[in-house]
N, CA, C and O atoms as CSV, one atom per row, in Angstrom:
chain,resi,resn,atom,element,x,y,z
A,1,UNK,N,N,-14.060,-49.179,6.008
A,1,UNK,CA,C,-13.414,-49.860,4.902
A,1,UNK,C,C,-12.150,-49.085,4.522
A,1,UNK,O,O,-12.355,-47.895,4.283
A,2,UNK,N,N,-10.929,-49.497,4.421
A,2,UNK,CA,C,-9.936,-49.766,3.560
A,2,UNK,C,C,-10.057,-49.000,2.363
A,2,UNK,O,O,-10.317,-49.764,1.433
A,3,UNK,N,N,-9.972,-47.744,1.973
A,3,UNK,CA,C,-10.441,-47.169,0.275
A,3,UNK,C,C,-9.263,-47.906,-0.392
A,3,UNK,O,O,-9.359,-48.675,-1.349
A,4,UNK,N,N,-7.688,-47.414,0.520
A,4,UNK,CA,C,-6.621,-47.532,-0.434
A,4,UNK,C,C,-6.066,-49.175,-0.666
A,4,UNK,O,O,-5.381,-49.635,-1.580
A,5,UNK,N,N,-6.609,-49.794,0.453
A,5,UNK,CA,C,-6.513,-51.480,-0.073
A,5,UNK,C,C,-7.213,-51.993,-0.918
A,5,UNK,O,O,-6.797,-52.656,-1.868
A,6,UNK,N,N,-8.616,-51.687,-0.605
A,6,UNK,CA,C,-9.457,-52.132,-1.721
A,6,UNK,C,C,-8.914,-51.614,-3.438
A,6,UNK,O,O,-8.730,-52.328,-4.424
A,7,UNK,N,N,-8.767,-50.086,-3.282
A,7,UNK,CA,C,-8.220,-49.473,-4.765
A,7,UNK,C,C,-6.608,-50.612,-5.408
A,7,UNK,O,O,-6.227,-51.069,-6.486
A,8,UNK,N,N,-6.135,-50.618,-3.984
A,8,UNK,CA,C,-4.891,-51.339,-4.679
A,8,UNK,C,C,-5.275,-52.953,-4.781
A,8,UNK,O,O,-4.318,-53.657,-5.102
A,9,UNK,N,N,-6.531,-53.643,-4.557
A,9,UNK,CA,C,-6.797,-54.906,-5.062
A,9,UNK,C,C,-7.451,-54.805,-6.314
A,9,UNK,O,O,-7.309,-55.545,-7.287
A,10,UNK,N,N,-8.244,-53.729,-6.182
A,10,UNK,CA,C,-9.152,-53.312,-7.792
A,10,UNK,C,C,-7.843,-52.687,-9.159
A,10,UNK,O,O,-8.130,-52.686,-10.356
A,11,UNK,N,N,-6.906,-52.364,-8.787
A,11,UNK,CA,C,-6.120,-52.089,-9.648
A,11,UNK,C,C,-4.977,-52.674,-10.046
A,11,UNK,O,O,-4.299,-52.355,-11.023
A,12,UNK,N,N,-4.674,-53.961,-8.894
A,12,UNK,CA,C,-3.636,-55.348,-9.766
A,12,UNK,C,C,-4.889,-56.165,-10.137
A,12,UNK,O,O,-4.580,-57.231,-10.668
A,13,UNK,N,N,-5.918,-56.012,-10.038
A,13,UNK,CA,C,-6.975,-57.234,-10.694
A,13,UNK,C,C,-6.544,-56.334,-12.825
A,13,UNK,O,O,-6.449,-57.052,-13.821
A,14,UNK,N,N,-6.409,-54.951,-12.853
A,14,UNK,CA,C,-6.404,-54.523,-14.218
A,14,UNK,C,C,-5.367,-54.891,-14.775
A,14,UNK,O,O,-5.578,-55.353,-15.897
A,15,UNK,N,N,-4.146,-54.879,-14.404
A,15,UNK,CA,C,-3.067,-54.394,-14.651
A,15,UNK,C,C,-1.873,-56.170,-15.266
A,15,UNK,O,O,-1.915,-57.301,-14.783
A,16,UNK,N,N,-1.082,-55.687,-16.315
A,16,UNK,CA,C,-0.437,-57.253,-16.428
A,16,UNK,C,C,1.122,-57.456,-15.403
A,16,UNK,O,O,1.726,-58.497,-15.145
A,17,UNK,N,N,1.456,-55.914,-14.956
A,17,UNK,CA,C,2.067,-56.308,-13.679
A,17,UNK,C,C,1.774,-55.746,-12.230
A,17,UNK,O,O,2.283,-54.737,-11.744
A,18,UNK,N,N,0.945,-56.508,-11.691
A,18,UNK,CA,C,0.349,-55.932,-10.355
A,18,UNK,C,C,1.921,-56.277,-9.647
A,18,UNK,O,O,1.759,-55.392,-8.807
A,19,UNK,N,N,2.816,-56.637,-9.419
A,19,UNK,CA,C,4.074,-56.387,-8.927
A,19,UNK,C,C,4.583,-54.835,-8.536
A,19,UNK,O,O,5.254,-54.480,-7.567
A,20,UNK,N,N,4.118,-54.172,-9.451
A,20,UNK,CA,C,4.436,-52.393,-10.028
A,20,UNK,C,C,3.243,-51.628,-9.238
A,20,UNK,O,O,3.494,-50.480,-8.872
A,21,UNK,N,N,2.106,-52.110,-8.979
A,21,UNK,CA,C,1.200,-50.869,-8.439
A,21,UNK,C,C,1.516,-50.936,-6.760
A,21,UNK,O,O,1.766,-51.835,-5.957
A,22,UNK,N,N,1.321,-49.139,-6.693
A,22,UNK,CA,C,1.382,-48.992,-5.394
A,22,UNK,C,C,0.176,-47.846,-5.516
A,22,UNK,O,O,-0.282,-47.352,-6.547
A,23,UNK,N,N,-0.155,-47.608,-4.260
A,23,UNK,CA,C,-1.391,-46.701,-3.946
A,23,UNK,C,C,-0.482,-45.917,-3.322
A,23,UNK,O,O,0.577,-46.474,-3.033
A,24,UNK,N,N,-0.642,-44.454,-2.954
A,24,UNK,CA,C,-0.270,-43.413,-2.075
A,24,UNK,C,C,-1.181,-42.948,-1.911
A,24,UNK,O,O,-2.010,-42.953,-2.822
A,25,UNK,N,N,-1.514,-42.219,-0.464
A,25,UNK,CA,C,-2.773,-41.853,-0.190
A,25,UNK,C,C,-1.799,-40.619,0.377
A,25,UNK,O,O,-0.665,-40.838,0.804
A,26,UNK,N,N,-2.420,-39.255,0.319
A,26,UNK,CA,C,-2.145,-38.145,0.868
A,26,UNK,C,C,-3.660,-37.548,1.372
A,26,UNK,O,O,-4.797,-37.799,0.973
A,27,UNK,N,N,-3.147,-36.646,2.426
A,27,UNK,CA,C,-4.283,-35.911,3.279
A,27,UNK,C,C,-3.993,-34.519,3.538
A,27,UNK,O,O,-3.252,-34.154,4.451
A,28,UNK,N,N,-4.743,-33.525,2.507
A,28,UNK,CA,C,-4.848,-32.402,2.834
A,28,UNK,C,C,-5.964,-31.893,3.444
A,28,UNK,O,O,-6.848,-32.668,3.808
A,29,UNK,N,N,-6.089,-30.407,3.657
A,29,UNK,CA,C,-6.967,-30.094,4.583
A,29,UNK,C,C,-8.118,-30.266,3.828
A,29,UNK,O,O,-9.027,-30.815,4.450
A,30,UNK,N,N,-8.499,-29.791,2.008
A,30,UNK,CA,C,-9.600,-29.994,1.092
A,30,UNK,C,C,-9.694,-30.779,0.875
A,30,UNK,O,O,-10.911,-30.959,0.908
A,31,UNK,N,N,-9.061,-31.979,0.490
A,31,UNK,CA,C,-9.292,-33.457,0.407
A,31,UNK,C,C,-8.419,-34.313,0.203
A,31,UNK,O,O,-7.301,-33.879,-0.077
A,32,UNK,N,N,-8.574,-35.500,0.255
A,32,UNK,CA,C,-8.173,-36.692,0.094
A,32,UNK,C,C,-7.525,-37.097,-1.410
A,32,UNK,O,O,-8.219,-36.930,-2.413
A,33,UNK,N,N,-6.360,-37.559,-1.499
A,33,UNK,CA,C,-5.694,-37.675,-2.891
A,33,UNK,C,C,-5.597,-39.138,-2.771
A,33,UNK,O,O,-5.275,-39.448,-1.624
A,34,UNK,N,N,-5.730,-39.951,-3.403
A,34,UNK,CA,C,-5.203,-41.364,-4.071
A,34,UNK,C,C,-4.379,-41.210,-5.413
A,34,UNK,O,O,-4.726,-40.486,-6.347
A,35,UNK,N,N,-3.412,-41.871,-5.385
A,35,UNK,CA,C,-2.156,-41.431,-6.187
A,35,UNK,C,C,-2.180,-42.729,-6.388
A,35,UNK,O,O,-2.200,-43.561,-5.481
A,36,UNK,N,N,-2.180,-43.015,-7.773
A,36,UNK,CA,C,-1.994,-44.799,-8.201
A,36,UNK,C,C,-0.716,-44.673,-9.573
A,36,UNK,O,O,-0.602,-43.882,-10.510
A,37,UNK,N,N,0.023,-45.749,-9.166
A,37,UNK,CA,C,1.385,-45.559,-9.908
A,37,UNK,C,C,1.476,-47.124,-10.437
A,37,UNK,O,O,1.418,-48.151,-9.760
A,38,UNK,N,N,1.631,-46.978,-11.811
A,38,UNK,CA,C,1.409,-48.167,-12.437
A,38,UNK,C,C,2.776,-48.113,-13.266
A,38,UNK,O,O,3.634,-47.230,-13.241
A,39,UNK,N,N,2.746,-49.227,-13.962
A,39,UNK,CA,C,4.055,-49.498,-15.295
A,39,UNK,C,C,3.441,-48.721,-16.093
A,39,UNK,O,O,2.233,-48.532,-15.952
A,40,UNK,N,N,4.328,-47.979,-17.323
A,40,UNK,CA,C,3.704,-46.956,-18.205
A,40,UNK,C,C,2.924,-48.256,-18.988
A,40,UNK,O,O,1.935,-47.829,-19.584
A,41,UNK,N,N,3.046,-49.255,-19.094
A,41,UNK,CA,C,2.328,-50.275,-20.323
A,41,UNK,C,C,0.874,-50.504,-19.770
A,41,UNK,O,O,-0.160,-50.996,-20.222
A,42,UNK,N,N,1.275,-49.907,-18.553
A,42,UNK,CA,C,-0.324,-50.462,-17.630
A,42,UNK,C,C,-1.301,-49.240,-17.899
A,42,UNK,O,O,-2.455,-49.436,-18.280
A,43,UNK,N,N,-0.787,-47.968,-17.683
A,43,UNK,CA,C,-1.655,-46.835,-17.726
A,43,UNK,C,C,-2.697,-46.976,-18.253
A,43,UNK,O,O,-3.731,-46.771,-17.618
A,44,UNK,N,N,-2.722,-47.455,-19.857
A,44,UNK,CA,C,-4.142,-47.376,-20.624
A,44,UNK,C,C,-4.996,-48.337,-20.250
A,44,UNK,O,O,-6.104,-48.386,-20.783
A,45,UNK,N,N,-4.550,-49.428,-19.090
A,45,UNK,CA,C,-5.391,-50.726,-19.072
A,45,UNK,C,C,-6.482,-49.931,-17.790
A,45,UNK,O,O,-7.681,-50.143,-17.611
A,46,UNK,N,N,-5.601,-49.018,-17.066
A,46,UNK,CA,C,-6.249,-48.443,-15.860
A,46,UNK,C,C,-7.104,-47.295,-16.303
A,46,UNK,O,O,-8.065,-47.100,-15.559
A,47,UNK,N,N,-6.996,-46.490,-17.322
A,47,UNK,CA,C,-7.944,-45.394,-17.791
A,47,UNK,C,C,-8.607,-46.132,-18.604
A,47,UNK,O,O,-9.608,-45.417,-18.658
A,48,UNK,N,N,-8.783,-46.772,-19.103
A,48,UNK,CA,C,-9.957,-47.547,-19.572
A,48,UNK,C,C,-10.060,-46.972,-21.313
A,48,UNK,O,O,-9.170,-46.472,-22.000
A,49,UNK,N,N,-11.495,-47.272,-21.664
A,49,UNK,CA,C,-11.879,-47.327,-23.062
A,49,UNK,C,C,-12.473,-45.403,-22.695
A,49,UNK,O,O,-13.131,-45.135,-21.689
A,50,UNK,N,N,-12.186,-44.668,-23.407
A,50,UNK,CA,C,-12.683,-43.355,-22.972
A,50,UNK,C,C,-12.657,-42.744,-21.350
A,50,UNK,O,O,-13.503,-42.030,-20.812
A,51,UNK,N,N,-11.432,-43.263,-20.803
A,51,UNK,CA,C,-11.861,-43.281,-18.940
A,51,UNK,C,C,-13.061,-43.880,-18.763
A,51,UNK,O,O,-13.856,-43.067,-18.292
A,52,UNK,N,N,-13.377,-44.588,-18.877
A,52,UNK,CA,C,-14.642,-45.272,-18.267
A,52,UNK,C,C,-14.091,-46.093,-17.182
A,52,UNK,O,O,-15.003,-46.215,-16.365
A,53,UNK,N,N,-13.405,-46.503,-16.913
A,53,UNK,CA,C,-12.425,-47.177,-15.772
A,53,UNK,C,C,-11.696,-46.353,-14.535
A,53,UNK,O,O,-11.452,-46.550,-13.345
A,54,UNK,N,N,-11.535,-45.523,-15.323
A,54,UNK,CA,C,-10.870,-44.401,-14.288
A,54,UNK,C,C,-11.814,-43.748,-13.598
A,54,UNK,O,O,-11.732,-43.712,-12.370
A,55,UNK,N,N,-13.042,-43.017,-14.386
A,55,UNK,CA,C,-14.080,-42.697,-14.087
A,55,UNK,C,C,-14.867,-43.897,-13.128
A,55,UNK,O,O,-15.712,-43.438,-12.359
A,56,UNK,N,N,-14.716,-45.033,-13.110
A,56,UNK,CA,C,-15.927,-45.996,-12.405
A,56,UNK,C,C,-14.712,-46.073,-10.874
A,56,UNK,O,O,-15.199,-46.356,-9.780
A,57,UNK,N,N,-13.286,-45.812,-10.987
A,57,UNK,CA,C,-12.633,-46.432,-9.756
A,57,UNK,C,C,-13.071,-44.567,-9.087
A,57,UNK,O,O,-13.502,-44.272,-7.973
A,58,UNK,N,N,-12.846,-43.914,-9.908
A,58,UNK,CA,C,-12.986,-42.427,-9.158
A,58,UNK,C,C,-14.281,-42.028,-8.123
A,58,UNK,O,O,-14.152,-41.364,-7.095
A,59,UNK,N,N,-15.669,-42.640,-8.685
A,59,UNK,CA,C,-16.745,-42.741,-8.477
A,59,UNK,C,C,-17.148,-43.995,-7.273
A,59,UNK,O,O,-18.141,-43.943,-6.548
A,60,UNK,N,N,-16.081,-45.143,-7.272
A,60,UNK,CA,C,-16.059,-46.389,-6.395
A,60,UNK,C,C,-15.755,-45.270,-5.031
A,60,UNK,O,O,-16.625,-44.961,-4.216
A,61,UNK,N,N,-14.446,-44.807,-5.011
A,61,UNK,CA,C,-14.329,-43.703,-4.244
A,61,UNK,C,C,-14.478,-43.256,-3.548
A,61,UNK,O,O,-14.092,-43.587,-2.427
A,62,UNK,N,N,-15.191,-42.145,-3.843
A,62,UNK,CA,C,-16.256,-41.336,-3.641
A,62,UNK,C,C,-17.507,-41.315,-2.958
A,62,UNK,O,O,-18.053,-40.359,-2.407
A,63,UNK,N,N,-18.032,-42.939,-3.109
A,63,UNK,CA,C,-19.336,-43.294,-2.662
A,63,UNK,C,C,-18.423,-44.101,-1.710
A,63,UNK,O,O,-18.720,-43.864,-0.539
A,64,UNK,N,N,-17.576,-44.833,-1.821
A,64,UNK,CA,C,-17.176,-45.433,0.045
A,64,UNK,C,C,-16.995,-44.902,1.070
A,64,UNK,O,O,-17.141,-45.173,2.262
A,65,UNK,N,N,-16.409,-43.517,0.061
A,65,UNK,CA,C,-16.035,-42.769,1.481
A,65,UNK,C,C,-16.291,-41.154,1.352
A,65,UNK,O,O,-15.583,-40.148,1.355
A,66,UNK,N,N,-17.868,-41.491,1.221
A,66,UNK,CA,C,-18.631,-40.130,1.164
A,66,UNK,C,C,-18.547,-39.025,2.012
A,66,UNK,O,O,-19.145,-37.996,1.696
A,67,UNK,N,N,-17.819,-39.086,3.163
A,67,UNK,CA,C,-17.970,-38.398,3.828
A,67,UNK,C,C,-16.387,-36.638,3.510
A,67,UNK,O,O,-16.492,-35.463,3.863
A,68,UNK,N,N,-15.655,-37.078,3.039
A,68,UNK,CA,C,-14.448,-36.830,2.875
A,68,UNK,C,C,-14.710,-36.379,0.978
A,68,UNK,O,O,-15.291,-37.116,0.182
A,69,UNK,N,N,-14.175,-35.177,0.681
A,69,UNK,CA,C,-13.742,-34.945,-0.680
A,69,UNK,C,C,-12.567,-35.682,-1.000
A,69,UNK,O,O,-11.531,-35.340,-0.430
A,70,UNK,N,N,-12.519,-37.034,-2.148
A,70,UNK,CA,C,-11.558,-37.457,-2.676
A,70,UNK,C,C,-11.221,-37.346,-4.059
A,70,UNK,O,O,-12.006,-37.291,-5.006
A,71,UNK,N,N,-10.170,-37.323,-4.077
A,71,UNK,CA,C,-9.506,-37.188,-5.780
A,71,UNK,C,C,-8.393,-38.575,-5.648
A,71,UNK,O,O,-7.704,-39.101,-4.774
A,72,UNK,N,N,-8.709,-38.776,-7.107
A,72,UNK,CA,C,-8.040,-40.122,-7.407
A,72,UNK,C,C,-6.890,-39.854,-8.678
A,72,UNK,O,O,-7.298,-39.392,-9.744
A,73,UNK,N,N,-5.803,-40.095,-8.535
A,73,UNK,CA,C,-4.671,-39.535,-9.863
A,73,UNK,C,C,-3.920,-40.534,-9.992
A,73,UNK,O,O,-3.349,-41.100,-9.060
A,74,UNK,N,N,-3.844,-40.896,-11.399
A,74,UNK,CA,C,-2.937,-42.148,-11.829
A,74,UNK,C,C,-1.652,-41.717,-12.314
A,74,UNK,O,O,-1.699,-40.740,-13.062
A,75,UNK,N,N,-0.174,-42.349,-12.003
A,75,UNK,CA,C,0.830,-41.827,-12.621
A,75,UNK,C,C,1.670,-43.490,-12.963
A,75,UNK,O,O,1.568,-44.539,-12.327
A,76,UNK,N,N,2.473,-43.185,-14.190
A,76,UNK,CA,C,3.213,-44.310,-14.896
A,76,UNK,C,C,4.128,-44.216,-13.946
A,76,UNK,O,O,3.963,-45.374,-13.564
A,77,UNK,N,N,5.081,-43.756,-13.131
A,77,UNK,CA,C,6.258,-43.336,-12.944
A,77,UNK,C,C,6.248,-45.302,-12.312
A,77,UNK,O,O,5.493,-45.896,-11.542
A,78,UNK,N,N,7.348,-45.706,-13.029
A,78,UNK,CA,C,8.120,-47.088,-12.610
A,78,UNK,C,C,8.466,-47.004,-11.041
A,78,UNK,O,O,9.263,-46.302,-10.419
A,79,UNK,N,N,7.532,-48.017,-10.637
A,79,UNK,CA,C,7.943,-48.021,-9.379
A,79,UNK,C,C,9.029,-49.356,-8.759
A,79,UNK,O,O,9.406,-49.351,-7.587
């Protein structure tokens, strides 16, 4: 499976301009980074009520692709 397609369908389903998200995926030797870059108006829709959103996509993750240490990081920067 796809982590960073699926993440980038699960994160224009949040967002009011999925036009603006992009996924970046980087690969270091300790792990796996997902870099999600939203409109700054979007940020809070993607960290959720207490991160509970951020926390459930971090954890989606993690369990797809158990095999690999991943980290998941959201940034506003206007893309």
């Amino acid at each position: 499976m796809d982590v960073q397609k699926v993440l980038h369908y699960f994160t224009t389903k949040l967002v009011d301009k999925p036009e603006e998200v992009e996924i970046i995926f980087t690969q270091t030797p300790e792990k796996n980074i997902y870099e999600i870059k939203v409109s700054p108006l979007d940020f809070a829709k993607v960290i959720g009520k207490e991160g509970r959103t951020f926390k459930a996509l971090r954890s989606f993750i993690n369990t797809v692709d158990a095999e690999n240490r991943n980290d998941l990081v959201i940034d506003t920067t206007v893309v």
